[in-house]
Phi, psi and omega in degrees: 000138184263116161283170156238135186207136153242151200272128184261183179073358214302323223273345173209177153095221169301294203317295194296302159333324215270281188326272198335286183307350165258346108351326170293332173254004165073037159292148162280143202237137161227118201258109169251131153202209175272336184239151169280310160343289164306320178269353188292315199283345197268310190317303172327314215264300160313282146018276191293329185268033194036052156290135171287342177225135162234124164214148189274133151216107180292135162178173165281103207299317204270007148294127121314321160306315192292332188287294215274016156272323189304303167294316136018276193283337184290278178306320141325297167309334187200042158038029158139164174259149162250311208230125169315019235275113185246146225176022176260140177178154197223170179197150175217167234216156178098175199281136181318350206231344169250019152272132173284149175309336177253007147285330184292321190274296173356300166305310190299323155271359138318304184307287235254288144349297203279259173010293203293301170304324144356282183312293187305303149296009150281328176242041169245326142326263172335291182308336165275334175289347174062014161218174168147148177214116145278105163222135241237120133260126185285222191208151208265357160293027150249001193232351165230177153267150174183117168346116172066026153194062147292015147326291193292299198285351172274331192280312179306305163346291222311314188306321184298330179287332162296303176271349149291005172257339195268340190270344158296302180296356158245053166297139179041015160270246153254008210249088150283141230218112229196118172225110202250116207217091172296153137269226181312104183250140185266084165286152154284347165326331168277317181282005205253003196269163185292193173189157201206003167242024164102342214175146200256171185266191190196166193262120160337134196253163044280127194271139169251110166323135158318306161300340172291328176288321166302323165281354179288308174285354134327286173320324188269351176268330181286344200233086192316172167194156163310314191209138188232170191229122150272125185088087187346314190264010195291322185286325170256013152312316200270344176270302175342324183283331175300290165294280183263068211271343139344290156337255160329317176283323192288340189252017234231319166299297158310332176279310127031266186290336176302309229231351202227027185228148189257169182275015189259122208273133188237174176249175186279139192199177183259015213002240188265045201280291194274310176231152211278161169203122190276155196210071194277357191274315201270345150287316171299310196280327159285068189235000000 
């Protein structure tokens, strides 16, 4: 059955994966980020891989205006959303007391904000429509801790808490609600993240292809579930954090600095917080 569903995040990462693959299944497509460029090339691309509809709308999740023109024009344009995929998210790298504050707030309002506005229209949208599916990516640092990017990880709490509060409050209704929370996946998130250590980050391994995640929000959108988990080690990473959390914080730093930091020395920057960066290498290679 063909749905329409739009994606925030479309122009990289999971966000784009996800479009391809639905495209693939000849799904519609509504492509959201920030650059138009990246999404003109993924729409295309979706195109030849047969969405019968593609539309581009560029914005910014965390403008409430621009988002809710964007969404606006989505549901017009293509005579309602079925399904939500919100995939937009930024990250940043150091020790809590050397990210400036307004990188620290920056994530939190990209995550947590961006997040919020998303939810709410889709699921004011879904309630008149008496159907409807949002599903939300976490993280599996949404469910643990780790050293030098409490940005990132304060803002994944907040979401994961944020959609366990919106799937109580659709307990039985038409509305389903979907939270898919990868681990190490191989993105430009790390390399697009601001850093404040001397050296960018990386994805923590056991490492995932982007289509196992993408197949993961595929799955969850044909078969809704509450929560779905990417990556064999995420359940005893998260009991560990759990059971033995003493434990877990002495080994949790060093492993960190071994396996999720890269060696190439960088100076401190905001990466793509405040401005967009294109990546047209990462579009060819999903062709």
């Amino acid at each position: 059955m063909s749905r329409v569903v739009l994606v925030t995040g479309a122009s990289s990462g999971i966000g784009r994966a996800v479009c391809l693959a639905l495209a693939d299944r000849g799904d519609s497509l509504v492509l959201v980020a920030r650059r138009r460029r990246e999404l003109e090339e993924v729409a295309e691309i979706c195109r030849r891989r047969g969405a019968p509809r593609v539309l581009v709308t560029p914005a910014d999740v965390t403008d409430l205006d621009a988002w809710q023109a964007a969404f606006t024009e989505a549901v017009a344009g293509l005579g309602g959303v079925d399904v939500v995929v919100h995939s937009a998210a930024v990250a940043a790298y150091g020790r809590f007391t050397d990210v400036p504050p307004e990188v620290f707030d920056r994530v939190q309002e990209v995550n947590v904000r961006g997040t919020a506005n998303v939810a709410r229209s889709a699921l004011r949208l879904f309630g008149t429509q008496g159907r409807g599916h949002l599903v939300v990516l976490g993280s599996l640092v949404g469910t643990i801790s780790t050293p030098l990017l409490s940005p990132y990880v304060t803002s994944k709490w907040a979401v994961h808490g944020l959609t366990r509060t919106l799937q109580a409050e659709h307990q039985g209704d038409q509305v389903s609600i979907s939270l898919v929370e990868p681990g190490g996946v191989s993105t430009t998130i790390y390399d697009k993240a601001a850093s404040y250590l001397g050296v960018q980050g990386k994805p923590p391994p056991p490492v995932y292809d982007v289509r196992r995640a993408a197949s993961a929000v595929l799955d969850v959108i044909d078969r809704p579930r509450r929560e779905v988990s990417v990556g064999v080690l995420n359940p005893l990473v998260t009991a560990g954090f759990r059971l033995l959390p003493a434990v877990f914080d002495r080994i949790v730093g060093p492993l960190m600095s071994r396996l999720a930091l890269a060696n190439l020395p960088v100076s401190d920057h905001t990466g793509n917080l405040f401005e967009t960066s294109a990546e047209p290498e990462e579009v060819e290679a999903l062709r």
